[in-house]
C-alpha positions in Angstrom: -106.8 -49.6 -164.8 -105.9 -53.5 -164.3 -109.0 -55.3 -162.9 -108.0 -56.6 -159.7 -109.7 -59.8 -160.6 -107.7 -60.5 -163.2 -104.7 -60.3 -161.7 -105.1 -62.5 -159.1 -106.8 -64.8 -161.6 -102.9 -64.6 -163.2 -101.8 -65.4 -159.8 -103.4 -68.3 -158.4 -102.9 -70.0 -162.4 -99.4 -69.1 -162.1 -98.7 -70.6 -158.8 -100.7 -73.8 -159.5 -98.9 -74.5 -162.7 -95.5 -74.3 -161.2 -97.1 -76.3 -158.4 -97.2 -79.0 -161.1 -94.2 -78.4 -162.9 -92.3 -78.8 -159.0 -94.8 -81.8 -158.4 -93.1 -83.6 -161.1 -89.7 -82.6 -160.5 -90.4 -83.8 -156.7 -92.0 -86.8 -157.5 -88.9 -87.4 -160.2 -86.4 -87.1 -157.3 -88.5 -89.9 -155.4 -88.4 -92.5 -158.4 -92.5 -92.5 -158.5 -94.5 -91.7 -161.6 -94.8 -88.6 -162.7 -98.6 -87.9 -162.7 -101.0 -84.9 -162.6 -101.9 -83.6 -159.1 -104.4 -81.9 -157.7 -103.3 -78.4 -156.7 -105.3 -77.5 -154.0 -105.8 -73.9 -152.7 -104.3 -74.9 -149.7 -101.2 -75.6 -151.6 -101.2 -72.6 -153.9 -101.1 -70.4 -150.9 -98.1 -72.3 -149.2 -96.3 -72.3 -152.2 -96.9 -68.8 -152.9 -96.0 -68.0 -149.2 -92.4 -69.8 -149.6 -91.3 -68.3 -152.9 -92.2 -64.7 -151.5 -92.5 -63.5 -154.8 -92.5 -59.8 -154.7 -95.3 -57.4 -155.6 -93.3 -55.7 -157.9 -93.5 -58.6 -160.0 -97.2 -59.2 -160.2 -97.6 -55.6 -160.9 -95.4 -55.6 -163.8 -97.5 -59.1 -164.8 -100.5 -57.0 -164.6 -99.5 -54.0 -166.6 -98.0 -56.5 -169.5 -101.3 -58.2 -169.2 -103.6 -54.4 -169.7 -101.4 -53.5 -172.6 -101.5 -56.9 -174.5 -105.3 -56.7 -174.1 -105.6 -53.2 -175.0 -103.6 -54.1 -178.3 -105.9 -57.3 -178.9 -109.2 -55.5 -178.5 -108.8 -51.9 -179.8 -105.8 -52.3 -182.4 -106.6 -56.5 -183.2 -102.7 -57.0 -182.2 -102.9 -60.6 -181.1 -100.4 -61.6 -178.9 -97.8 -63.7 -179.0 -97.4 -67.8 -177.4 -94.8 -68.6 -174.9 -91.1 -68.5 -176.3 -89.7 -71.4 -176.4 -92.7 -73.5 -175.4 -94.1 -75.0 -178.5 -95.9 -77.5 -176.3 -98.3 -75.4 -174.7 -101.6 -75.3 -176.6 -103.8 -72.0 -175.8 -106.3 -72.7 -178.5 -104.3 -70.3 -181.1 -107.3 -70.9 -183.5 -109.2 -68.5 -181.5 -111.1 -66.2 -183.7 -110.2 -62.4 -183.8 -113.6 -61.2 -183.3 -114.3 -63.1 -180.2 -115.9 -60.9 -177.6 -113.9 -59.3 -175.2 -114.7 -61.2 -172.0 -113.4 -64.5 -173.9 -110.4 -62.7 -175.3 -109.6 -61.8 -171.8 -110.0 -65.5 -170.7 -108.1 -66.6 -173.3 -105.2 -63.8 -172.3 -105.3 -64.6 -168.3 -104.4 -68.3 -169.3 -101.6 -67.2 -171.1 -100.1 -65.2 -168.6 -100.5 -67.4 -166.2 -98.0 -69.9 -167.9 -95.8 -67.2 -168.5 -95.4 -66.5 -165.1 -95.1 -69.7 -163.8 -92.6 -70.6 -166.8 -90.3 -67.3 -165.6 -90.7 -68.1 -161.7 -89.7 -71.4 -162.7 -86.4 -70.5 -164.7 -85.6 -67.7 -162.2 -86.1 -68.6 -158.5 -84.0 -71.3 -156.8 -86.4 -73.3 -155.2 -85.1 -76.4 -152.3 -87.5 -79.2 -153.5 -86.9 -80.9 -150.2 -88.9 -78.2 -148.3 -91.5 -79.2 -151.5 -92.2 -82.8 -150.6 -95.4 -81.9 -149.0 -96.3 -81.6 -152.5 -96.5 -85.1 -153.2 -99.7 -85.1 -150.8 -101.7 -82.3 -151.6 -101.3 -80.5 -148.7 -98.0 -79.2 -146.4 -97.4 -82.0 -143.6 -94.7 -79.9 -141.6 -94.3 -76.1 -141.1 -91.9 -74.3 -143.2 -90.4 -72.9 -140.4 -88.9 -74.8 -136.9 -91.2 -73.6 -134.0 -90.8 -73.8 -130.5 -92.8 -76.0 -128.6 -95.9 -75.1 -126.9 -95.4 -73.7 -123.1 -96.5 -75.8 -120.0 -96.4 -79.3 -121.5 -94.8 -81.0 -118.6 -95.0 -78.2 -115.8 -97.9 -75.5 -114.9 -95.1 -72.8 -114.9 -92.1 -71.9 -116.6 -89.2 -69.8 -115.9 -89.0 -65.8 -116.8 -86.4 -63.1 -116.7 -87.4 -60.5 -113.8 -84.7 -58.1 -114.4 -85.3 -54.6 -114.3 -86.1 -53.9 -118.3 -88.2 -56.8 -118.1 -90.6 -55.5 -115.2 -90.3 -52.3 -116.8 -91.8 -53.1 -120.1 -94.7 -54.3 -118.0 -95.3 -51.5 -116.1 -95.0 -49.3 -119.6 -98.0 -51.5 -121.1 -99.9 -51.4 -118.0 -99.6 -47.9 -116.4 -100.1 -46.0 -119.7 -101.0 -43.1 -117.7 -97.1 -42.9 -116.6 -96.3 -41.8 -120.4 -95.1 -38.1 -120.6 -93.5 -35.9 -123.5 -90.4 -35.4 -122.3 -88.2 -32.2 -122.8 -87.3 -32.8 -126.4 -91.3 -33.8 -127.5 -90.6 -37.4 -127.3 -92.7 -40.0 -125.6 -91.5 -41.3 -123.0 -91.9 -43.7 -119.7 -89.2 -43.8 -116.9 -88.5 -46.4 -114.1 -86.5 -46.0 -111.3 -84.7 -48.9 -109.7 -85.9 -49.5 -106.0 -82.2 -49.9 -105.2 -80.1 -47.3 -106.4 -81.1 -43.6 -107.4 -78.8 -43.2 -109.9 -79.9 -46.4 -112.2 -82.6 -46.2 -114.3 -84.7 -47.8 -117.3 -86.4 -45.3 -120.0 -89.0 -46.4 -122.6 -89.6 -45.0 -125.9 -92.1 -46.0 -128.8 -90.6 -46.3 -132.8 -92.3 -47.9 -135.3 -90.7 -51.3 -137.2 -88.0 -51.3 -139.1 -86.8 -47.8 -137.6 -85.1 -46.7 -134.7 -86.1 -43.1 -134.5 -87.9 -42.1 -131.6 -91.2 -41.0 -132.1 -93.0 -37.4 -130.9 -95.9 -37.7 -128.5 -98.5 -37.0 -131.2 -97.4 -40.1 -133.0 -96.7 -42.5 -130.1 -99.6 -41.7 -128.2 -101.5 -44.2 -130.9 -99.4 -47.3 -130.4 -99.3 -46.6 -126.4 -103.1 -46.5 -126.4 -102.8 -50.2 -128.6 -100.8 -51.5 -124.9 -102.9 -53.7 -123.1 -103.3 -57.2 -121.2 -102.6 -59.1 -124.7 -99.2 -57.2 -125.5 -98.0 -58.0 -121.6 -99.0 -61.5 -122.1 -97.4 -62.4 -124.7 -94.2 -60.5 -123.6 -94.6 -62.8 -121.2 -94.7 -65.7 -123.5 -91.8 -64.0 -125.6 -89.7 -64.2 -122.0 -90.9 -67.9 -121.0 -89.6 -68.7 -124.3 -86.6 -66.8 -124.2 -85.0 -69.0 -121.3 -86.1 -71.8 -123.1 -82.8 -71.1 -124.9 -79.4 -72.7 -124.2 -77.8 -69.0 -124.2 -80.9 -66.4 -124.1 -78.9 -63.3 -124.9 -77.9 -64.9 -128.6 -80.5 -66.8 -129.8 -83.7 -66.0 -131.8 -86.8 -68.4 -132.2 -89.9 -68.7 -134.0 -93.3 -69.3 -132.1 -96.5 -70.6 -134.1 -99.6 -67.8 -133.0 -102.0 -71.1 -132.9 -99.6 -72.3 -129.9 -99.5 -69.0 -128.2 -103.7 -69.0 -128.9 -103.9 -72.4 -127.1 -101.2 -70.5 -124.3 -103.6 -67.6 -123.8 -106.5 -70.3 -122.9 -108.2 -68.4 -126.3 -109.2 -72.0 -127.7 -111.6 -72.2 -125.8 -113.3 -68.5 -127.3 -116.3 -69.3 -129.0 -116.4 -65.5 -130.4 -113.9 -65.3 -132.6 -112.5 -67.2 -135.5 -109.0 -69.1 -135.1 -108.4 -66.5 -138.0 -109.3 -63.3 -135.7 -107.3 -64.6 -132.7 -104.3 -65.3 -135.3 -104.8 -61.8 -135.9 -105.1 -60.1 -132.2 -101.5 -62.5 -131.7 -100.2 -60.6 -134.8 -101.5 -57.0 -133.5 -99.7 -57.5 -129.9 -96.7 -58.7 -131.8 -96.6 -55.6 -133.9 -97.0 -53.4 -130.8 -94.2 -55.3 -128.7 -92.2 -54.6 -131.8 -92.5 -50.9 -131.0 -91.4 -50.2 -127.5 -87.4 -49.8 -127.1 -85.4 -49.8 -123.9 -82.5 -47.6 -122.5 -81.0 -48.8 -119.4 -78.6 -46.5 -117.6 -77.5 -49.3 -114.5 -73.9 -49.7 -112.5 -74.4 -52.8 -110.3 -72.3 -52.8 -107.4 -71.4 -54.7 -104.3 -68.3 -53.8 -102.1 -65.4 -53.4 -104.5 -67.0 -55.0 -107.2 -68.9 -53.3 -110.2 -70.6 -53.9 -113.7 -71.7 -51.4 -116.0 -75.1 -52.9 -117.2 -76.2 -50.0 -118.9 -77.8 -50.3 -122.8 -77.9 -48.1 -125.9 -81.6 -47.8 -127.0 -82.9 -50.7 -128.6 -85.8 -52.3 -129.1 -87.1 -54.7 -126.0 -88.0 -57.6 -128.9 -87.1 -57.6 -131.8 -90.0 -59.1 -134.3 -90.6 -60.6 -137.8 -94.4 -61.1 -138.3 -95.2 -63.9 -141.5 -98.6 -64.5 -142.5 -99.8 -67.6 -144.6 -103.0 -67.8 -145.4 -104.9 -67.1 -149.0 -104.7 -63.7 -150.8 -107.4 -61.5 -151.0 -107.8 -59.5 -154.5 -105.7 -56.6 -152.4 -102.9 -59.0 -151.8 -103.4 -58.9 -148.1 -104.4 -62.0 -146.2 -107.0 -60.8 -143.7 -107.9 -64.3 -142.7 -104.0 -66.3 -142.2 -104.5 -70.1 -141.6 -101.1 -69.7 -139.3 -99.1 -66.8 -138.1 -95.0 -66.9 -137.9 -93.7 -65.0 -135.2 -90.1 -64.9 -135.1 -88.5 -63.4 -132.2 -85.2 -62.2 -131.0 -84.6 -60.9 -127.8 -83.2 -57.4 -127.7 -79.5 -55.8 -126.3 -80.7 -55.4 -122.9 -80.4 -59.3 -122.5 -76.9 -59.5 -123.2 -76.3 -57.0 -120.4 -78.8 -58.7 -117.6 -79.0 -62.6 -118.6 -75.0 -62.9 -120.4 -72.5 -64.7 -118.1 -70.9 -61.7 -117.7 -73.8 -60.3 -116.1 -73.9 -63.1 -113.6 -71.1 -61.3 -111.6 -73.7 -58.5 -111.4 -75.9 -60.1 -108.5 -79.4 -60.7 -108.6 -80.4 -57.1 -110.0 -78.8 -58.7 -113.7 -79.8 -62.2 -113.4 -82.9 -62.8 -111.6 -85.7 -65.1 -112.8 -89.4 -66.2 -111.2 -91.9 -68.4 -112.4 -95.0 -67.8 -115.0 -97.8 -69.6 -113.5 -100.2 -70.9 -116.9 -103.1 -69.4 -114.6 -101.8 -65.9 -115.3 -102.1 -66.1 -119.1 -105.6 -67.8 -119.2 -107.3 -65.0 -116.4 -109.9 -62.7 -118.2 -109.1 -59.3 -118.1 -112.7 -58.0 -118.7 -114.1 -60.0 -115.3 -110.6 -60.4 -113.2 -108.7 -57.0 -114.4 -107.0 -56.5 -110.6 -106.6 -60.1 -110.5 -104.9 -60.1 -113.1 -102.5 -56.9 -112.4 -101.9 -58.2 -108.5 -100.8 -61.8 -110.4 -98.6 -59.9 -112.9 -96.8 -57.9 -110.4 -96.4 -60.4 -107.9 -95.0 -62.8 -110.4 -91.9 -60.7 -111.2 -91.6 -58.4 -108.1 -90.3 -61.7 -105.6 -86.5 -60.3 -105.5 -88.1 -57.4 -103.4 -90.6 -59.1 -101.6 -89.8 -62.7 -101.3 -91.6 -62.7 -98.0 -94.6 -61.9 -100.0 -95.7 -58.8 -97.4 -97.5 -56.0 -99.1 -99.2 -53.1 -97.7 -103.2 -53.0 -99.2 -102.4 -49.3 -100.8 -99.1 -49.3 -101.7 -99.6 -52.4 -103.5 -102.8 -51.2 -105.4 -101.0 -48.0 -105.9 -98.3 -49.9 -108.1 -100.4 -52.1 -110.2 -103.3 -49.3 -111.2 -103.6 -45.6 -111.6 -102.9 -43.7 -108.0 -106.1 -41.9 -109.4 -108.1 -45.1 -108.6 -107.0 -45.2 -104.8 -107.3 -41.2 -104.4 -110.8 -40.9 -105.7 -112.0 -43.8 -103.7 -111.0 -42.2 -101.1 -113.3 -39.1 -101.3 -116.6 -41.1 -103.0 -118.1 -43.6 -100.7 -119.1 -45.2 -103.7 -116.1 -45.9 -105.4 -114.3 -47.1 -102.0 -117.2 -49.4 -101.6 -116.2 -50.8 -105.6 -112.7 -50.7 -105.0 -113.1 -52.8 -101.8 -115.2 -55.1 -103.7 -112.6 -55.3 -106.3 -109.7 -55.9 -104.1 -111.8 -58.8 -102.7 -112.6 -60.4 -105.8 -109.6 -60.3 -106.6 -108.0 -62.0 -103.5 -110.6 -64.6 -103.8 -109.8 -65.4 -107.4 -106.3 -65.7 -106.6 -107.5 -68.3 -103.4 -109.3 -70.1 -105.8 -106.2 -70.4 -108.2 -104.1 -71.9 -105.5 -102.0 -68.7 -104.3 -101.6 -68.2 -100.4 -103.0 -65.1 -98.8 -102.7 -64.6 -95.3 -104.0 -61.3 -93.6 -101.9 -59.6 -90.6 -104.2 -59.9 -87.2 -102.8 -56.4 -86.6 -103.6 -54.3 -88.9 -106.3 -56.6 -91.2 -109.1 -57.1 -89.0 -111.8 -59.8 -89.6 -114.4 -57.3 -90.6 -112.3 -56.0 -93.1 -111.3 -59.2 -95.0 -113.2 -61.1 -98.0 -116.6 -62.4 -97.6 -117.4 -60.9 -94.2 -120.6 -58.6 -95.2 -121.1 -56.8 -91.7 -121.0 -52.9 -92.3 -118.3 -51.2 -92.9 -117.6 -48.2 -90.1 -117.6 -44.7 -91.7 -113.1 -44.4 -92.7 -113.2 -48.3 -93.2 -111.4 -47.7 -96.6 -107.8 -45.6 -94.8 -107.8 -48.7 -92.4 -108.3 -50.9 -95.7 -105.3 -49.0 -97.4 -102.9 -49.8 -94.4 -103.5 -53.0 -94.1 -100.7 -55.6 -94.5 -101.6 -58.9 -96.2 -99.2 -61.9 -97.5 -99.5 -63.2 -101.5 -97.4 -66.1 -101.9 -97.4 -67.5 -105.3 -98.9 -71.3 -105.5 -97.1 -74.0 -103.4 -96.7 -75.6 -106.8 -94.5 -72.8 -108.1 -90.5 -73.6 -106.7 -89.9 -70.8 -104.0 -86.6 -69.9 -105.8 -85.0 -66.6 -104.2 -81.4 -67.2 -104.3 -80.0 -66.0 -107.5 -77.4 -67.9 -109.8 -74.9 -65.6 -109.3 -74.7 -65.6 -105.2 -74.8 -69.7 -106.1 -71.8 -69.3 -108.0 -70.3 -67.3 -105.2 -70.9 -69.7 -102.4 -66.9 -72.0 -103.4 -64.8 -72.3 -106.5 -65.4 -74.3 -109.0 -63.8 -77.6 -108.6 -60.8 -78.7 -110.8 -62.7 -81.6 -112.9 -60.0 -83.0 -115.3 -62.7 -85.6 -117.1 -66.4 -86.2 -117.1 -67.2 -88.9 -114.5 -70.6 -87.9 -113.6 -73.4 -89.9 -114.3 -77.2 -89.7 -115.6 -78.1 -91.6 -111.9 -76.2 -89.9 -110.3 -77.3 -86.4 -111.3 -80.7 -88.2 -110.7 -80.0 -88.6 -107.4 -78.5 -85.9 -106.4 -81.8 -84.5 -107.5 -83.5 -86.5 -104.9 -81.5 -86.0 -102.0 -81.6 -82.2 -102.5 -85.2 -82.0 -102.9 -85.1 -80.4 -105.9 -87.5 -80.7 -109.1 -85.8 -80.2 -112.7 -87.1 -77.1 -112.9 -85.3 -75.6 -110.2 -82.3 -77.2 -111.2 -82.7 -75.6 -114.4 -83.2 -71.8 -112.6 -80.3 -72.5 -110.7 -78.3 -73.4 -114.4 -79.7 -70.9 -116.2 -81.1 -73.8 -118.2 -84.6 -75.2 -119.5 -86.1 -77.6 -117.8 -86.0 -79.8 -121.0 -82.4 -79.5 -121.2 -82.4 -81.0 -117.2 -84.4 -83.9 -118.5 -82.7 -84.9 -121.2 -79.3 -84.8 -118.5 -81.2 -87.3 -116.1 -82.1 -89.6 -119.0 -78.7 -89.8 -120.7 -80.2 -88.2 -123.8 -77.2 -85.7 -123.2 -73.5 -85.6 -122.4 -72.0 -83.8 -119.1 -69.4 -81.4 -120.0 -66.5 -80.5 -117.3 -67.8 -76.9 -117.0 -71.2 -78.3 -116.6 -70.4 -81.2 -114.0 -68.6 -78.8 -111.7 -71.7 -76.7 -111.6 -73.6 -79.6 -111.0 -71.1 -80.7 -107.7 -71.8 -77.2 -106.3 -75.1 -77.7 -106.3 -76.1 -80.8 -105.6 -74.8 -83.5 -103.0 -72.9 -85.9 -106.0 -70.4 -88.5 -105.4 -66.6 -87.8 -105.7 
């Protein structure tokens, strides 16, 4: 048996003499002089995380390595220098009776240059992603990253089509999982405005698409929680980042999404165990696949929406960080998420699912707020914010009824066994107002209906109850309105679209000021610009400082919207 030591001895030699070997050849490119570095871990690990050497390889390093000791020690077979490499001075003089701990030094050195002289000769490596060589230490990721959410704005735009309020509800309401007829897990959702559409939700494991039994999806539904549905969150802020959200993919660093979360500021973990949790959620989001059967219709006009099963996200997890002696990195400096967002986009956010109404191309905003609540102390908070934020297309007055709304974002269980323990109602009051006063407190507008939500019923009024105070509680009617700071943006782009025809522009004649503006005299932010577009909010800015050219097709949806010049 190969002594694990040992072979990740070979390893970390290996690596740090081709670091060397590609220091030189870097430093060669630059015109500077060629001189010895010093190969830091740091940059063993980086370098051993781009070449992505395979395992296969160090295990066939490792079985060389046993046999050529075997035949040194037992049969006094000494083995042989590198081929080709008459340079390379291992101390050949090295007595044959040497003990066997200094014949194995003496052996691990070897290989070790003979693995770093094959990677070498094998591998093509780009020395311009190696320049970070020349320092020591990596200045820039190997990968391009998106930028960290909420830089300018306290909110960002987010898909609220039906597979995306959907995949919520699946992490959240586990206990809506069922096996279905066939043994398979399964979670369905019904569209509020049409019995015959309908979303289904189904568990596989990465890499596959084969739907798994109950038995074997009950353990990743169990894994759903409040940090999967974030970062699906995160995963769809970023997603209409893109210029065309149905095609692209992107790659998101899990120390930005850490500093997203608000978990920088988590004294009881180590950046390397919140790396970690980021990795766990993406693995789990990775799991959960979508089938959408949906026929959008208004009047005479129809679009089949409908989706094959495929997965919701689709995810490629890298890890950099140092080796342990299992080859794992437990502790990663940096997590790689790369994410690409799955079929049911092309059907609900394409351009040709514009011409499906607002049931395909709705958006709302992400407040940051939601992301940084504590689940543990604010758990309803949190739910009644989640909900809210994505259910505006079918309450953009903001009305809810106290039961029906609990009933939605918590077990119907909750709600029904409150109703028979005195004790429980009392906690699920207490909840509900906590909740409402965290919300307050986070700038979102509650106002309770003098009708039906009395004053002794509402937060912070401590007279007691009457004896059925809970029923009266449950039919209550109460208004959430997201913060005044969020744009109250109902109308969808599709019914914008609808309201002329696009002018006939035959060359660009619009202007940075001008589209500035028109801004202005609308009384419209960037942001909602951007909703209207389809657009980020970056890409907006970059419009109103000249940074980027007006296209006809984009000028004439810029004179439907906005009051511009002729």
């Amino acid at each position: 048996m190969v002594n694990r030591d040992c072979t990740q001895a070979i390893r970390y030699l290996a690596l740090s003499h081709l670091a060397s070997e590609l220091y030189r050849r870097v430093a060669e490119q630059k015109g500077q002089e060629s001189t010895s570095p010093t190969v830091t871990d740091e940059v063993v690990n980086r370098l051993g995380d781009l070449l992505q050497v395979s395992e296969a390889f160090w295990k066939q390093q490792s079985q060389q390595f046993q046999r050529e000791l075997d035949d040194w020690v037992q049969r006094n077979k000494k083995p042989e220098l590198l081929p080709g490499v008459p340079e390379i001075d291992l101390n050949p003089s090295l007595p044959d009776d040497a003990d066997v701990d200094l014949k194995e030094s003496y052996l691990i050195s070897l290989f070790g240059f003979k693995a770093a002289h094959t990677l070498s000769s094998n591998i093509d490596i780009e020395l311009k992603k190696l320049n970070w060589l020349i320092d020591g230490t990596p200045s820039q990721p190997i990968l391009k990253t998106e930028s960290q959410l909420f830089q300018s704005e306290k909110f960002v735009p987010i898909p609220t089509a039906d597979p995306m309020v959907s995949s919520i509800a699946a992490q959240l309401r586990k206990d809506l999982w069922c096996q279905g007829s066939s043994g398979i897990a399964q979670f369905r959702h019904q569209t509020k405005t049409s019995s015959q559409n309908y979303i289904e939700h189904y568990i596989t494991t990465p890499g596959d698409i084969t739907m798994l039994p109950w038995e074997a999806a009950e353990q990743i539904i169990d894994k759903f929680g409040f940090n999967t549905v974030k970062l699906h969150l995160i995963f769809a802020a970023h997603t209409m980042q893109q210029r065309e959200p149905w095609k692209s993919s992107f790659t998101l660093k899990a120390s930005n999404i850490v500093k997203e979360l608000g978990w920088d500021r988590r004294t009881d973990l180590l950046l390397s165990q919140k790396l970690n949790e980021v990795a766990k959620a993406a693995y789990i989001l990775d799991c959960l696949v979508v089938k959408a059967v949906w026929i959008e219709s208004k009047g005479k006009k129809a679009a089949d929406a409908s989706t094959p099963v495929g997965r919701v996200w689709n995810v490629l997890i890298d890890l950099h960080g140092q080796l342990t002696l299992g080859g794992e990195i437990n502790q990663p400096g940096e997590v790689y998420i790369t994410v690409q967002p799955g079929l049911w986009t092309q059907h609900f956010l394409s351009k040709a699912g514009g011409t499906a109404k607002e049931a395909l191309y709705q958006f709302g905003w992400l407040a940051q707020e939601i992301l940084k609540m504590d689940p543990y102390h604010d758990e309803l908070a949190l739910r009644l914010a989640i909900h809210l934020a994505t259910d505006n297309r079918f309450h953009p007055s903001g009305r809810y009824q106290v039961g029906g709304l609990l009933e939605v974002v918590q077990p119907r269980l909750i709600v029904d066994m409150a109703r028979s323990d005195r004790r429980r109602a009392y906690d699920l009051k207490q909840n509900w107002d906590n909740a409402l006063k965290l919300l307050t407190q986070l700038g979102w507008r509650i106002e309770f209906d003098p009708q039906t939500y009395p004053e002794l019923l509402r937060p912070g009024n401590d007279a007691r109850k009457p004896r059925g105070y809970l029923d009266k509680l449950l039919m209550a009617e109460v208004t959430i309105r997201q913060p005044s700071s969020i744009p109250e943006l109902t109308t969808t782009q599709a019914e914008v679209l609808e309201t002329q025809e696009l002018p006939s522009i035959s060359e660009v004649t619009l202007t940075s000021e001008q589209i500035k503006q028109g801004l202005k005299a609308k009384g419209w932010n960037q942001a909602k610009l951007a909703g209207f577009l389809g657009v980020s909010q970056p890409f907006i800015s970059q419009l109103v400082n000249g940074r980027r050219a007006v296209t006809l097709e984009l000028e004439a949806r810029l004179r439907q919207l906005l009051p511009l010049p002729n």
